[in-house]
C-alpha positions, 0 to 999 in steps of 0.5 A: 552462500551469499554472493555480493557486488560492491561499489568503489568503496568498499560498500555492498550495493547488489546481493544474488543467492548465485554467482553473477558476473562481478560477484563476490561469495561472501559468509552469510554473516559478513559484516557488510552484507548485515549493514547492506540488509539493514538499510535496505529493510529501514528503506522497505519500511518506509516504502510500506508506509508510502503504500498505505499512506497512498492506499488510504488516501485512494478512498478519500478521493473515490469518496470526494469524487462521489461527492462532487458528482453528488453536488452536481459539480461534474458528471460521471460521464465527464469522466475519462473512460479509464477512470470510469471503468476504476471507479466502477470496479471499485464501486463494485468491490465496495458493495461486495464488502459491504454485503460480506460485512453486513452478513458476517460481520469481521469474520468476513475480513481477512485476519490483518484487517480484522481489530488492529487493522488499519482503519480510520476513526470517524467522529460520531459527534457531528462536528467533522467536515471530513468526506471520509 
C-alpha cells in the first residue's frame, strides 16, 4: 500500500512505498493519490522534453565551436581545460559512432535511435546556413 503526505489543504505532496513520519496508508487507488500521479507524470514529460531539447542543441554547439575553431576565430587551446578534455571525449565518441555506422549501418544503433529516432533532417539542397 501506498503510503502519502499531505499538505494543509487536503492535497498529496510526497508518495513513500513504506511508512514515514507524517504518512498516511492509503489505497492504491485513492482518488488523490491518482491526481497526484498524474500531474507528476504531465510534469515528467515536459522535463524529458527539456532533456532532448538540451541534448540536441549540445551537438549544435560542439559543431559551432568546430566551426569557429575552423574559421580561426579562437583556438583549441584557448579553451579551459575542462571543456577541452568534454570536447575531446566527444570528439572521440563521435568517430567510435561513426566507424560503427559506417561498417554496419543502423544495426550498430540502439533500437530507440534506429528509424523514428530523434534525428535532425538536414536539407541536401545547398541552401541551409545551418552549422548542423
Amino acid at each position: 500500500m501506498p503510503y502519502v503526505v499531505r499538505d494543509g489543504e487536503g492535497n498529496v505532496r510526497a508518495v513513500f512505498d513504506s511508512p514515514v513520519d507524517g504518512a498516511e496508508e492509503v489505497a492504491p487507488d485513492d482518488p488523490d493519490l491518482a491526481v497526484f500521479i498524474n500531474q507528476n507524470a504531465q510534469t515528467g514529460m515536459v522535463l524529458d522534453e527539456w532533456v532532448q531539447s538540451d541534448l540536441e542543441l549540445v551537438r549544435v554547439v560542439e559543431d559551432l565551436v568546430e566551426v569557429l575553431i575552423d574559421k580561426g576565430v579562437f583556438m583549441f587551446n584557448e579553451l579551459p581545460g575542462g571543456a577541452q578534455r568534454k570536447l575531446n571525449t566527444r570528439r572521440g565518441r563521435r568517430k567510435e559512432m561513426d566507424l560503427m555506422e559506417s561498417l554496419f549501418g543502423e544495426m550498430a544503433l540502439p533500437e530507440d535511435e534506429q528509424a523514428g529516432g530523434t534525428a535532425i533532417d538536414i536539407p541536401e539542397d545547398g541552401d541551409d546556413n545551418s552549422i548542423l
